[in-house]
ROSE-4610 file (N, C-alpha, C; in Angstrom, 1 decimal, always signed):
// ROSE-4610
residu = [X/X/X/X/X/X/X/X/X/X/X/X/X/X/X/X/X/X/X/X/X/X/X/X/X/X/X/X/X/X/X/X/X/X/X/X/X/X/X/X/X/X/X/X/X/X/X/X/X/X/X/X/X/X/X/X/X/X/X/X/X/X/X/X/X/X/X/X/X/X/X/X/X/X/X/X/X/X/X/X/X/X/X/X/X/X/X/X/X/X/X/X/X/X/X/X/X/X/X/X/X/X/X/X/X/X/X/X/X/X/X/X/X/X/X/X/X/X/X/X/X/X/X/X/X/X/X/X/X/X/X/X/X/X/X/X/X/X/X/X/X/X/X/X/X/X/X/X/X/X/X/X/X/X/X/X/X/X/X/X/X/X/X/X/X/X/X/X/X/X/X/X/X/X/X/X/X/X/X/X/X/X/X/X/X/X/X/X/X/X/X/X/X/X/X/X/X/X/X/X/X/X/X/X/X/X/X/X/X/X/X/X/X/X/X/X/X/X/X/X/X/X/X/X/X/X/X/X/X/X/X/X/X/X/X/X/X/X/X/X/X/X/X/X/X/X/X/X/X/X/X/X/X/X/X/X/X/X/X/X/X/X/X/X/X/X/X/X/X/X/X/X/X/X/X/X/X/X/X/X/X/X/X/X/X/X/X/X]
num = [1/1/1/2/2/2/3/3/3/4/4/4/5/5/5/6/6/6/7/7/7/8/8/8/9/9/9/10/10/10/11/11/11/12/12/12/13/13/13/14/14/14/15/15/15/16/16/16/17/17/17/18/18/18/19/19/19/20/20/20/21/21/21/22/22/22/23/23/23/24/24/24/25/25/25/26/26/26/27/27/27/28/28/28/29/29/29/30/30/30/31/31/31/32/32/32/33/33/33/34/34/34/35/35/35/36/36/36/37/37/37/38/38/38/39/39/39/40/40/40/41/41/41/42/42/42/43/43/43/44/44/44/45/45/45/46/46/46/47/47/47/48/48/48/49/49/49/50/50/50/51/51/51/52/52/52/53/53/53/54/54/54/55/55/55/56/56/56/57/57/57/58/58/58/59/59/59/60/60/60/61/61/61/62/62/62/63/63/63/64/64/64/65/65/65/66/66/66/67/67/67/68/68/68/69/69/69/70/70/70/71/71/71/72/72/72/73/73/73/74/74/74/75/75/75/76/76/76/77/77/77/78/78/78/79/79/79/80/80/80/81/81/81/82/82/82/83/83/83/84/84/84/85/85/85/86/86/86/87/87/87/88/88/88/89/89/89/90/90/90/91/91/91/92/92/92/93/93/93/94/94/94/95/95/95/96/96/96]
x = [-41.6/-40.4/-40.0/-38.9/-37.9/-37.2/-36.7/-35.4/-34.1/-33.0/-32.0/-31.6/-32.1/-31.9/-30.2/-29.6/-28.1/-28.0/-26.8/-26.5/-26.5/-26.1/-26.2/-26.9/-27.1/-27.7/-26.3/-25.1/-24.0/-23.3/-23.8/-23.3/-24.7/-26.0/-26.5/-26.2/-26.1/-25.6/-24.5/-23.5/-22.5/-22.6/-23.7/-24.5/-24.8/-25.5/-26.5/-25.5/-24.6/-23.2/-22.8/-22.7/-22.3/-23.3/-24.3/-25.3/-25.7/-25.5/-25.4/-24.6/-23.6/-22.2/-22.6/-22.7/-22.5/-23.5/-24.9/-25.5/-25.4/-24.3/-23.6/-24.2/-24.8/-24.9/-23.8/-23.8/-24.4/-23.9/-24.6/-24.9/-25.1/-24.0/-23.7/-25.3/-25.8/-27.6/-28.4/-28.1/-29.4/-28.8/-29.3/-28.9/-29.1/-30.1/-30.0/-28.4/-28.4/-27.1/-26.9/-28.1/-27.9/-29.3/-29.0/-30.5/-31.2/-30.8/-31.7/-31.5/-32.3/-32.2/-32.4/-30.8/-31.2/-32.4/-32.5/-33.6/-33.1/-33.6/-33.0/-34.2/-34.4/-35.0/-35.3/-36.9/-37.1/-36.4/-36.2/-35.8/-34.6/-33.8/-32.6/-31.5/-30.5/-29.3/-29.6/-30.4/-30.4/-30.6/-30.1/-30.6/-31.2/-31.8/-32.3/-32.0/-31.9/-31.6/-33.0/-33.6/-35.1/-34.6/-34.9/-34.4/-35.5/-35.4/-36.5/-36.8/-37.8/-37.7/-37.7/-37.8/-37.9/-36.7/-35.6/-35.1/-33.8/-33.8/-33.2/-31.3/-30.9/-29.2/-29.1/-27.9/-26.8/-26.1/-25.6/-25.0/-25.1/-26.3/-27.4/-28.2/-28.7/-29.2/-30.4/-31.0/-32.1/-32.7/-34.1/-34.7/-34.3/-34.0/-33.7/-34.0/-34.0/-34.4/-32.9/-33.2/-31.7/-31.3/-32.1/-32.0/-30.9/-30.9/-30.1/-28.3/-28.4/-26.9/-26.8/-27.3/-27.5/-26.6/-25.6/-25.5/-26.6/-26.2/-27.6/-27.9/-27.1/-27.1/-28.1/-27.8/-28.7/-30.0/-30.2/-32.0/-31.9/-31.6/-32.7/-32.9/-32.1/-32.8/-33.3/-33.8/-34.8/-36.1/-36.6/-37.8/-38.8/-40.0/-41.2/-41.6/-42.6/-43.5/-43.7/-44.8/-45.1/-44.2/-43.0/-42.2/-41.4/-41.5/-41.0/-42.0/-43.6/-44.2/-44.1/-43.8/-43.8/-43.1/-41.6/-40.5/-40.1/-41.6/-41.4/-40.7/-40.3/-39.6/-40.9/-42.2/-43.1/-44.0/-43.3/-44.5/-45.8/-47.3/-47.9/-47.7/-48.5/-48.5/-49.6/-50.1/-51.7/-52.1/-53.4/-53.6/-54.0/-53.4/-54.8/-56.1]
y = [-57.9/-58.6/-59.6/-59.9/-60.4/-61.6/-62.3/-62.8/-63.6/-63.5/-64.0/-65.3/-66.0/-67.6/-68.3/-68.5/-68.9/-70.7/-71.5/-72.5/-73.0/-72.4/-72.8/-71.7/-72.2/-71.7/-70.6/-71.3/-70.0/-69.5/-69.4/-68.3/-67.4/-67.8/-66.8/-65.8/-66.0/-65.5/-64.6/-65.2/-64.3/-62.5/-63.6/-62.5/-61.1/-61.9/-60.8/-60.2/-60.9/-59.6/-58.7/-58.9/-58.2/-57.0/-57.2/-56.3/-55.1/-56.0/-55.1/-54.3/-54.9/-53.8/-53.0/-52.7/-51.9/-50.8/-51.5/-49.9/-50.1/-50.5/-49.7/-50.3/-51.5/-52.7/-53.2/-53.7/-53.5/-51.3/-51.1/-49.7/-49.3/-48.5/-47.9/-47.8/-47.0/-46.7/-47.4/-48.4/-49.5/-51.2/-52.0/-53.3/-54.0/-53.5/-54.5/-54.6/-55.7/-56.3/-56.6/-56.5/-57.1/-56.4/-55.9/-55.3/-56.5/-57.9/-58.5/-60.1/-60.7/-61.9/-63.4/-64.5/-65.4/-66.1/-67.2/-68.4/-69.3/-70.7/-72.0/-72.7/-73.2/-74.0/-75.2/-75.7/-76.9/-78.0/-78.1/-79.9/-79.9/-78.7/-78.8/-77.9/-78.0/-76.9/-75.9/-75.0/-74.0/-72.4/-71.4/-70.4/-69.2/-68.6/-67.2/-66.0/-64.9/-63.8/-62.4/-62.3/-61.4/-60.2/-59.8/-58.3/-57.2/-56.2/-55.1/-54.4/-53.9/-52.7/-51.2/-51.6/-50.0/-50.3/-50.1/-50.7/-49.8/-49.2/-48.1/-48.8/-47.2/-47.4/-46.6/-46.7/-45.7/-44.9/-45.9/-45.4/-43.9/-44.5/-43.2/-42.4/-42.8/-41.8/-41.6/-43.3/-43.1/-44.2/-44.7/-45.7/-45.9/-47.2/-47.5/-49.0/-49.5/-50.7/-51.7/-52.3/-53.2/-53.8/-54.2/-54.5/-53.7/-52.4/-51.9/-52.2/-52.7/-53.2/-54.5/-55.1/-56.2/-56.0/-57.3/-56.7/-57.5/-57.2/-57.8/-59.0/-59.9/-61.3/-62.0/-60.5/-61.0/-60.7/-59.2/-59.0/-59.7/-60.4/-60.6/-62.3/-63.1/-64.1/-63.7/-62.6/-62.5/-63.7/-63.9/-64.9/-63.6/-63.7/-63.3/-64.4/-64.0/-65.1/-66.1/-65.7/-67.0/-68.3/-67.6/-68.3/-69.4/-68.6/-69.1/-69.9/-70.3/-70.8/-71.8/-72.1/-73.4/-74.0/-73.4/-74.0/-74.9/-75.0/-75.1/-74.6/-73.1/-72.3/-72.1/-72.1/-71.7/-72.4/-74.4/-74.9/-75.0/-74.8/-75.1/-75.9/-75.5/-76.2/-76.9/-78.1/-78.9/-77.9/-77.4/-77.5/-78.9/-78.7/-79.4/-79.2]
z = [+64.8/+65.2/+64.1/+64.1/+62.9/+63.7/+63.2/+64.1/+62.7/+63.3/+62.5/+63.1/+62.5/+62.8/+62.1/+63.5/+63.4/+63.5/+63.0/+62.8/+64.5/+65.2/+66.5/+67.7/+68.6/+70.0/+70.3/+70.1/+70.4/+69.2/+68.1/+67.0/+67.5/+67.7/+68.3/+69.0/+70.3/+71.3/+71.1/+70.2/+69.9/+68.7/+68.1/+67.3/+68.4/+69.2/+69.7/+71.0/+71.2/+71.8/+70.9/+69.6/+68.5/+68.0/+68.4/+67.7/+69.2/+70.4/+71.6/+72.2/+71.7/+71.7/+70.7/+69.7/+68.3/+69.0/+69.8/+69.9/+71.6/+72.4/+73.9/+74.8/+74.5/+76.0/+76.1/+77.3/+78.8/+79.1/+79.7/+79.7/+81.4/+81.5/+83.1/+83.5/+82.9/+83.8/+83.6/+83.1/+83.0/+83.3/+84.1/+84.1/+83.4/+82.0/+80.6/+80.1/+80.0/+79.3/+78.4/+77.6/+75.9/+75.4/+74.1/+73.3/+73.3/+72.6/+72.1/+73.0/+73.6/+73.7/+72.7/+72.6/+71.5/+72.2/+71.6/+71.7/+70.9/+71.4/+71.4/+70.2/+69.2/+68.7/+69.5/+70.3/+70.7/+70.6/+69.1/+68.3/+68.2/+68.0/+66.9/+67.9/+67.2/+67.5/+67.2/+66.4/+65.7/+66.7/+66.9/+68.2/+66.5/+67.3/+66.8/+67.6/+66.9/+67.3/+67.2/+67.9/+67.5/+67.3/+65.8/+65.3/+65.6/+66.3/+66.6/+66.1/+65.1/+64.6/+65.3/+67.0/+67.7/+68.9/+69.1/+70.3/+70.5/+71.8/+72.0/+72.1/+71.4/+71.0/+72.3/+72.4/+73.7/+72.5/+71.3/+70.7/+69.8/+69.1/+68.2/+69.3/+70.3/+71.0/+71.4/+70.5/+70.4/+69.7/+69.4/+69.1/+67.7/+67.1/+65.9/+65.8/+64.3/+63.6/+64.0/+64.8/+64.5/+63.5/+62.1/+61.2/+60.8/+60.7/+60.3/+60.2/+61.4/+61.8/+61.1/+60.7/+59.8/+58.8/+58.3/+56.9/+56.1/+54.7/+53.7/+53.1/+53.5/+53.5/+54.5/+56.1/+57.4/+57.2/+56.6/+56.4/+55.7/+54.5/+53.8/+54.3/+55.3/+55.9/+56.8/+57.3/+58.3/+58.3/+59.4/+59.2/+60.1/+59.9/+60.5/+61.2/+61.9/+62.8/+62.3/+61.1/+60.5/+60.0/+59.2/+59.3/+60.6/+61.4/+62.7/+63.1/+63.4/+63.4/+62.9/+61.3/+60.6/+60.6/+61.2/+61.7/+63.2/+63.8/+64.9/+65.9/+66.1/+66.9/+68.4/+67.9/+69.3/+69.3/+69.4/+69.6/+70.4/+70.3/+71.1/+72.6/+73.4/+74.2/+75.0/+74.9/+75.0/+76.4/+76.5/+77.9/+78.5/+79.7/+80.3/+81.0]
């Protein structure tokens, strides 16, 4: 998993209508509404968009890389986990 990290929580969102439309969500036989769900940065304004590499199209017919729908300015800010980790995107949380 990948994700495209946007200036805000709703250029996310809007991202990820954009990339759900292109492969046919919301979709008559299924009540998913969107391929991908954003996420909100803890601290900051910042939303992400998690890029799949297996996540089924309506459109192609069949499982594909969403990256693909990306243009190439978007892969190549992809972040990975790790990345996303040092960014504070999944802070721990103490047990008690």
């Amino acid at each position: 998993m990948k994700w495209l990290v946007l200036e805000t929580l709703g250029a996310a969102e809007s991202r990820a209508d954009d990339l759900s439309e292109a492969m046919g969500y919301p979709h008559p036989i299924t009540a998913t509404e969107r391929a991908s769900l954003p996420i909100e940065h803890p601290s900051n304004d910042k939303g992400a968009v998690p890029i799949g590499p297996s996540v089924w199209s309506w459109v192609a017919g069949s499982l594909i890389d969403m990256a693909s729908l990306l243009t190439s300015t978007e892969q190549a800010a992809l972040y990975d986990r790790a990345e996303m980790d040092s960014a504070g995107w999944f802070p721990l949380v103490p047990m008690e």
